[in-house]
matplotlib code that plots the C-alpha trace (Angstrom):
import matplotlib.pyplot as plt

x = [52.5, 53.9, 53.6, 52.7, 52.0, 55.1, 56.5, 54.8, 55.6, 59.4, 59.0, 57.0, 60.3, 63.2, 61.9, 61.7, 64.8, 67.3, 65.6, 66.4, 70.2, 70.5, 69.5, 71.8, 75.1, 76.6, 75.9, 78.5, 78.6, 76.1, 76.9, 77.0, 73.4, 72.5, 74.3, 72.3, 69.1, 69.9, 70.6, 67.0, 65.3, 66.7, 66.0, 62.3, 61.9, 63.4, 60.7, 57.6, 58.5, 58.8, 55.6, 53.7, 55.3, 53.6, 50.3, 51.4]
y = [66.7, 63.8, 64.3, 60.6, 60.6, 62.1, 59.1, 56.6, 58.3, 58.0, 54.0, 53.2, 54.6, 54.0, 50.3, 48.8, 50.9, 49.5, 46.1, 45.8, 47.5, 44.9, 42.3, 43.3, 43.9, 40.3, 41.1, 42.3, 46.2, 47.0, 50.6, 50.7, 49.4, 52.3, 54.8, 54.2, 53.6, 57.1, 58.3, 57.1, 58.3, 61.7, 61.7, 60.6, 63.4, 65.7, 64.9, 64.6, 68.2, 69.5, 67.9, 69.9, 72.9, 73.3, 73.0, 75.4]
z = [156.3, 153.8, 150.3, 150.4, 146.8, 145.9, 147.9, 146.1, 142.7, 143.4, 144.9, 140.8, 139.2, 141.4, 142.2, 138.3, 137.2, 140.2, 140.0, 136.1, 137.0, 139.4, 137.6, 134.5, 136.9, 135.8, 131.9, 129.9, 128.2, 131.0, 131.0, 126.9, 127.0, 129.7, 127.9, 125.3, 126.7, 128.1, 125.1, 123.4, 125.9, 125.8, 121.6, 122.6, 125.3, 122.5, 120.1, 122.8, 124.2, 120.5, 119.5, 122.3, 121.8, 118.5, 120.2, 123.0]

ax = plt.figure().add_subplot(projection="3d")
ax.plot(x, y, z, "-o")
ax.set_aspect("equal")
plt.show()
């Protein structure tokens, strides 16, 4: 069988994020704003998964 939600998990994130990449291509420092975008989302992940460890 097809994991069909699986399927449609993967079209909700892949669709926004390469629509807004898309979109952003003919902006300048395009890959300075994803680096850091990447790099925000990687302090906020930090701080959620330490957050819940304390209650772990």
């Amino acid at each position: 069988m097809i994991d069909t939600q699986a399927i449609k998990v993967s079209i909700v994130w892949i669709g926004p994020v390469a629509t807004i990449v898309f979109f952003r291509l003919h902006q300048k420092n395009i890959w300075e704003e994803i680096c850091d975008d990447w790099h925000s989302n990687l302090i906020l992940a930090q701080t959620f998964l330490a957050r819940n460890s304390n209650y772990a």
